[in-house]
TORKOL-4160 file (C-alpha; in steps of 0.2 Angstrom, whole numbers, padded with zeros to 4 digits, m for minus):
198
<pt num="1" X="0053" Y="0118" Z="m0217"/>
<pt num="2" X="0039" Y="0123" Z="m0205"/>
<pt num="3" X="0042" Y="0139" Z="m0193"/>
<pt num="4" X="0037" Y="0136" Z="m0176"/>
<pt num="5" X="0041" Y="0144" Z="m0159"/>
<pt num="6" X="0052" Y="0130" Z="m0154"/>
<pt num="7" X="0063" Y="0133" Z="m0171"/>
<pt num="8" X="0062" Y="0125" Z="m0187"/>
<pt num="9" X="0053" Y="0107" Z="m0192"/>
<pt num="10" X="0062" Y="0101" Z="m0208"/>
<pt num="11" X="0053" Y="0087" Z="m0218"/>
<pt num="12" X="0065" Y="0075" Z="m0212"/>
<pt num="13" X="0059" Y="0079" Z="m0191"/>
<pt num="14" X="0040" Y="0075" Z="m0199"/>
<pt num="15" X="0046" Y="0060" Z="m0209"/>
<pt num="16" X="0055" Y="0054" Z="m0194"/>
<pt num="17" X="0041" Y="0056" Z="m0181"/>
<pt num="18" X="0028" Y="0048" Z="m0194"/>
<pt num="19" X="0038" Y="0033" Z="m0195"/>
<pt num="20" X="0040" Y="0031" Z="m0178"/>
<pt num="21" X="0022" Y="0030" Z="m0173"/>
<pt num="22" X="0019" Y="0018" Z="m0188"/>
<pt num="23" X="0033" Y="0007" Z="m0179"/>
<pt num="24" X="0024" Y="0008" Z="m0162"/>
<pt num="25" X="0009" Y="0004" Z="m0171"/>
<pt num="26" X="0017" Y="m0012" Z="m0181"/>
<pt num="27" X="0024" Y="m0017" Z="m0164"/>
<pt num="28" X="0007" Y="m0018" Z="m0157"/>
<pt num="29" X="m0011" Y="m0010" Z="m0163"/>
<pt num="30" X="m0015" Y="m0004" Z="m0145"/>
<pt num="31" X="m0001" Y="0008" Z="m0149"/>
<pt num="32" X="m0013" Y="0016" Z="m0160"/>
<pt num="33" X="m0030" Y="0016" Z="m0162"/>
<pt num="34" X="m0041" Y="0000" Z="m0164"/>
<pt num="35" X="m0052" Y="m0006" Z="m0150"/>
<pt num="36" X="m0059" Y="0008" Z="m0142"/>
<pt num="37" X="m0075" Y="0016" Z="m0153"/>
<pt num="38" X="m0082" Y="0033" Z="m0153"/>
<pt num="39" X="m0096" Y="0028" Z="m0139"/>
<pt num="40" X="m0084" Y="0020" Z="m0126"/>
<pt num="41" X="m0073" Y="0037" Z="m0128"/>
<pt num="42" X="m0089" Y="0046" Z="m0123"/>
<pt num="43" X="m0093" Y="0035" Z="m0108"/>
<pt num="44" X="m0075" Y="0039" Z="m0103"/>
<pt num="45" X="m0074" Y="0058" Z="m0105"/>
<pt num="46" X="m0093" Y="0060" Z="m0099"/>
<pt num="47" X="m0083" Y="0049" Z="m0082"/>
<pt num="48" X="m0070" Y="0061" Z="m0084"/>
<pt num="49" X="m0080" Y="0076" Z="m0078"/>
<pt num="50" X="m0081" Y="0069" Z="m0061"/>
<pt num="51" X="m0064" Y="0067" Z="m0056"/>
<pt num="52" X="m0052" Y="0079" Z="m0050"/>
<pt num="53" X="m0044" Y="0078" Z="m0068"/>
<pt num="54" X="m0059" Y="0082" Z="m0081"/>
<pt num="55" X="m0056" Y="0078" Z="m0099"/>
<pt num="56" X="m0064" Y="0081" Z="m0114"/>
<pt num="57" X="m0068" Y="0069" Z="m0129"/>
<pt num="58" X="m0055" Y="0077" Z="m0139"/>
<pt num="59" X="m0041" Y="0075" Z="m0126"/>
<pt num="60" X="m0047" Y="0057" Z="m0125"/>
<pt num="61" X="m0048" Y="0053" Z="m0144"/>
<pt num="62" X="m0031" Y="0059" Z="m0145"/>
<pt num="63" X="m0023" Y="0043" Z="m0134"/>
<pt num="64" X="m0021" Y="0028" Z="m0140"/>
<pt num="65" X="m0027" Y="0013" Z="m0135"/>
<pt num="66" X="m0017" Y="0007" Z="m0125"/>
<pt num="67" X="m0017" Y="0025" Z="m0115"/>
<pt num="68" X="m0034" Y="0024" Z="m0114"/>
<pt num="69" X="m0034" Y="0005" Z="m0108"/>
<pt num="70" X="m0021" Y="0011" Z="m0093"/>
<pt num="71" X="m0033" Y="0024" Z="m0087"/>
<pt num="72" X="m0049" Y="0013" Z="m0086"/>
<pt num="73" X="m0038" Y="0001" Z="m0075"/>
<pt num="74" X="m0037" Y="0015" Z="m0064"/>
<pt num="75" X="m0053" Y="0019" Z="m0061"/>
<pt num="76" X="m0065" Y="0006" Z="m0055"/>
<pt num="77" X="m0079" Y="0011" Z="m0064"/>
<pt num="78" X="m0073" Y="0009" Z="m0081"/>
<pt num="79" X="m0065" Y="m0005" Z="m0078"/>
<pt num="80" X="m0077" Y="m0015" Z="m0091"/>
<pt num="81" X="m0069" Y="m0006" Z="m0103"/>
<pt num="82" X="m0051" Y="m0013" Z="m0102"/>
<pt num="83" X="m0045" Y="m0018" Z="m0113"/>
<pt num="84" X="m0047" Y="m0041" Z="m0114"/>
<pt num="85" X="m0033" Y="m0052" Z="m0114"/>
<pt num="86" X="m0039" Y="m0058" Z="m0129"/>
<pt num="87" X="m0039" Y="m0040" Z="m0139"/>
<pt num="88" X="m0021" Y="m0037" Z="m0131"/>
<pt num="89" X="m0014" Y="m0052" Z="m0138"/>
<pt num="90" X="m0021" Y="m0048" Z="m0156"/>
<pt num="91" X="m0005" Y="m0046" Z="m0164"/>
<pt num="92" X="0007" Y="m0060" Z="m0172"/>
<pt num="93" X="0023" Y="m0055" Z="m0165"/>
<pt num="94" X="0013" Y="m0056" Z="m0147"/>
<pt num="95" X="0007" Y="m0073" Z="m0150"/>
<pt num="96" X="0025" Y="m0081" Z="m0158"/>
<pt num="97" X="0032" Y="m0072" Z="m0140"/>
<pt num="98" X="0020" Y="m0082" Z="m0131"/>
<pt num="99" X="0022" Y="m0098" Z="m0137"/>
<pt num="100" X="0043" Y="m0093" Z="m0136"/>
<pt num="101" X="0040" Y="m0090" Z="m0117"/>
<pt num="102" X="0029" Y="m0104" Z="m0116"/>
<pt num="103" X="0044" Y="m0115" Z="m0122"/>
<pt num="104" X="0058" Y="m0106" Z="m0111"/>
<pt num="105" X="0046" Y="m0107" Z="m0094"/>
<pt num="106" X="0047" Y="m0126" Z="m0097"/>
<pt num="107" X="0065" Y="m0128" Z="m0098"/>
<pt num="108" X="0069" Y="m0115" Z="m0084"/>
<pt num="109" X="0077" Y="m0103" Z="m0096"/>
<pt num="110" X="0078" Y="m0085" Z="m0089"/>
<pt num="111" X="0073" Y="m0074" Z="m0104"/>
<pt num="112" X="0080" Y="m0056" Z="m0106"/>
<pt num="113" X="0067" Y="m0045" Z="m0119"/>
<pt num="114" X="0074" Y="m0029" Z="m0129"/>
<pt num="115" X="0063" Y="m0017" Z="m0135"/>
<pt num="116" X="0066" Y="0001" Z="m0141"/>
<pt num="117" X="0053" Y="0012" Z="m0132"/>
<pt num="118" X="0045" Y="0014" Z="m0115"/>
<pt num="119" X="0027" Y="0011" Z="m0122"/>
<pt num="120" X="0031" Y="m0004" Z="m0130"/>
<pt num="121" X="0040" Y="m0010" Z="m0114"/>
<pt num="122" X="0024" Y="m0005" Z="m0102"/>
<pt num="123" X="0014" Y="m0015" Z="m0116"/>
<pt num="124" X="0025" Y="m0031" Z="m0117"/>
<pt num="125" X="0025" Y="m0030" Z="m0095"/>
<pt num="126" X="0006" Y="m0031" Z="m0094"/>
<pt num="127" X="0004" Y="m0047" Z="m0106"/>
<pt num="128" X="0016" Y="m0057" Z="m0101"/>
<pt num="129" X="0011" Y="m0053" Z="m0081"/>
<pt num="130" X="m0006" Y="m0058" Z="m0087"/>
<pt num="131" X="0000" Y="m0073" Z="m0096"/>
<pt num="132" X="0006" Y="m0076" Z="m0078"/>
<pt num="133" X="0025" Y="m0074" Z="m0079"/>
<pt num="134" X="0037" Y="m0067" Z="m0069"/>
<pt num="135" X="0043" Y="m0050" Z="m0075"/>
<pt num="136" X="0055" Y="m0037" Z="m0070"/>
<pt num="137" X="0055" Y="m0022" Z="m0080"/>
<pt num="138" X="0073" Y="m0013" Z="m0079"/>
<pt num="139" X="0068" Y="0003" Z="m0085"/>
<pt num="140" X="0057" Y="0004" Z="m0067"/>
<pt num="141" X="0074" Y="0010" Z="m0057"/>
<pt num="142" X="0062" Y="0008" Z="m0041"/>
<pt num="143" X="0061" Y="m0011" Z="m0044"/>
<pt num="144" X="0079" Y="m0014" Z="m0047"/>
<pt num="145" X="0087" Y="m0024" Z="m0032"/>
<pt num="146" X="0102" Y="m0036" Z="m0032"/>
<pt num="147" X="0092" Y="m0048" Z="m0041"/>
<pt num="148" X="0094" Y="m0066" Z="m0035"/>
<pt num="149" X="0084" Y="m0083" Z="m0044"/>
<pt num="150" X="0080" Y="m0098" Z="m0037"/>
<pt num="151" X="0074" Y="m0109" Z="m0050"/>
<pt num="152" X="0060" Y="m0100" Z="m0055"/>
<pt num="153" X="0056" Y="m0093" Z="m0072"/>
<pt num="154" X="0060" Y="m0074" Z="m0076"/>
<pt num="155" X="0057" Y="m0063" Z="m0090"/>
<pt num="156" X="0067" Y="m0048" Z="m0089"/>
<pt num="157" X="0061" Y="m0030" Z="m0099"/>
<pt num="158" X="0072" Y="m0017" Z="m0104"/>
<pt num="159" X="0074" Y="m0006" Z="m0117"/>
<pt num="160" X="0092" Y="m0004" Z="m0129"/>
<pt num="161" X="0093" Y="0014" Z="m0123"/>
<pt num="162" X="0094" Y="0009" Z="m0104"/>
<pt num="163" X="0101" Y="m0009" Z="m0105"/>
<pt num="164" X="0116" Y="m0008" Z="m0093"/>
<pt num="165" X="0116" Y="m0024" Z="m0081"/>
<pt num="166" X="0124" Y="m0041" Z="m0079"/>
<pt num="167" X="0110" Y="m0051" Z="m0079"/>
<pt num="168" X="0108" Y="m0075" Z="m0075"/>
<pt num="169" X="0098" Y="m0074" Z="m0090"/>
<pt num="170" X="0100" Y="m0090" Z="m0103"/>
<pt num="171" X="0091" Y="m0083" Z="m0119"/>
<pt num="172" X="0089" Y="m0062" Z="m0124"/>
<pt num="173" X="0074" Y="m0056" Z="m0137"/>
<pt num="174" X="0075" Y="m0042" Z="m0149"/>
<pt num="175" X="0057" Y="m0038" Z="m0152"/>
<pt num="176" X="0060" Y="m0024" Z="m0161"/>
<pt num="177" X="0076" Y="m0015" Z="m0170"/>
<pt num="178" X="0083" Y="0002" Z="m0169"/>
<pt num="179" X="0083" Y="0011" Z="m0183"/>
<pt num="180" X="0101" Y="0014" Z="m0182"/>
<pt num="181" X="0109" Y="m0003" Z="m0183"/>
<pt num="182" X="0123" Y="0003" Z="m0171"/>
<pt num="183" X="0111" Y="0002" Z="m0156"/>
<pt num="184" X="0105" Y="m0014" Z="m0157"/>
<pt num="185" X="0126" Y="m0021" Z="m0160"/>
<pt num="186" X="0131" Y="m0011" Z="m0145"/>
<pt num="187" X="0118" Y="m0019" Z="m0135"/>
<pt num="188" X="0124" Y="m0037" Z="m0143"/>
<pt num="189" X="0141" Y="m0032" Z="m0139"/>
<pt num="190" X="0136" Y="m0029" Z="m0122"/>
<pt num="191" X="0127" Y="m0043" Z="m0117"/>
<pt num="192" X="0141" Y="m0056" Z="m0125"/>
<pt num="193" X="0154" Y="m0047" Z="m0114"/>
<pt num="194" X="0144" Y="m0045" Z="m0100"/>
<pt num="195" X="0131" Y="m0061" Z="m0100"/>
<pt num="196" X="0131" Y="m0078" Z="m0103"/>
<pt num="197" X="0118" Y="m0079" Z="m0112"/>
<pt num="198" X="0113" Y="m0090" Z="m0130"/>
């Protein structure tokens, strides 16, 4: 057990939080730290300094990638250091999800993705809007109106901890489990009771 000033950390909270950060990183390596090299972190912080927000390179190698990706997107001038298409989809469950989508766009299948946390979410909306989708992410309550669909494809983003709507969805994703089991059989539960979806 470790003393801090917020109370004790068991070995069990450090455990815990160490497997959740290897997950994120299993669910996609821009969750960690993989593309972006000591040099384009020192062009970003040195960019840094000018803005009303200055940050140093320690505060910057501390993001992941994806973090890092989001803040050169907004700001123009470092916006040749995004992040490609290409790097983002370097991941296998990524590419099996495209080809999935690929097939249910053709049919006209609405599609319904569950994921476990927000940063995975934000990283699954930004590909498939890139792979040139429709998507509606959930867990954005300032997008959520009466949702009406007229024949055109959908992909829908939530994650299990928000997951509460009726939605004209054919087919529903897990990308990634829970931990606990009992999350992802509520969700199921929910969605058969709610949905009628395959």
């Amino acid at each position: 057990t470790i003393n801090t000033y917020s109370g004790n950390i068991t070995t069990n909270d450090i455990l815990d939080s160490i497997l959740k950060e290897l997950k994120k990183i299993v669910f996609h390596p821009v969750l960690g730290r993989a593309f972006y090299t000591s040099e384009s972190i020192d062009q970003i912080s040195n960019f840094s300094q000018s803005t009303e927000n200055p940050r140093n390179k320690d505060i910057f190698e501390s993001y992941n990638d994806f973090y890092i990706h989001k803040y050169c997107s907004a700001h123009q001038p470092l916006s040749q250091l995004c992040l490609t298409l290409e790097q983002l989809e370097k991941c296998g469950k990524i590419k099996s999800l495209k080809k999935i989508l690929q097939d249910y766009s053709t049919k006209g299948s609405n599609v319904l993705i569950i994921v476990q946390s927000n940063e995975s979410l934000n990283v699954l909306e930004e590909i498939i809007d890139k792979w040139g989708h429709f998507v509606i992410n959930l867990d954005d309550t300032n997008k959520i109106n009466p949702i009406t669909i007229e024949n055109e494809f959908v992909c829908f983003l939530v994650t299990t901890s928000k997951f509460q709507f009726r939605l004209p969805v054919d087919v529903v994703i897990f990308y990634d489990h829970s931990f606990n089991q009992s999350v992802d059989l509520n969700t199921e539960r929910f969605i058969k009771s709610n949905n009628n979806s395959r």
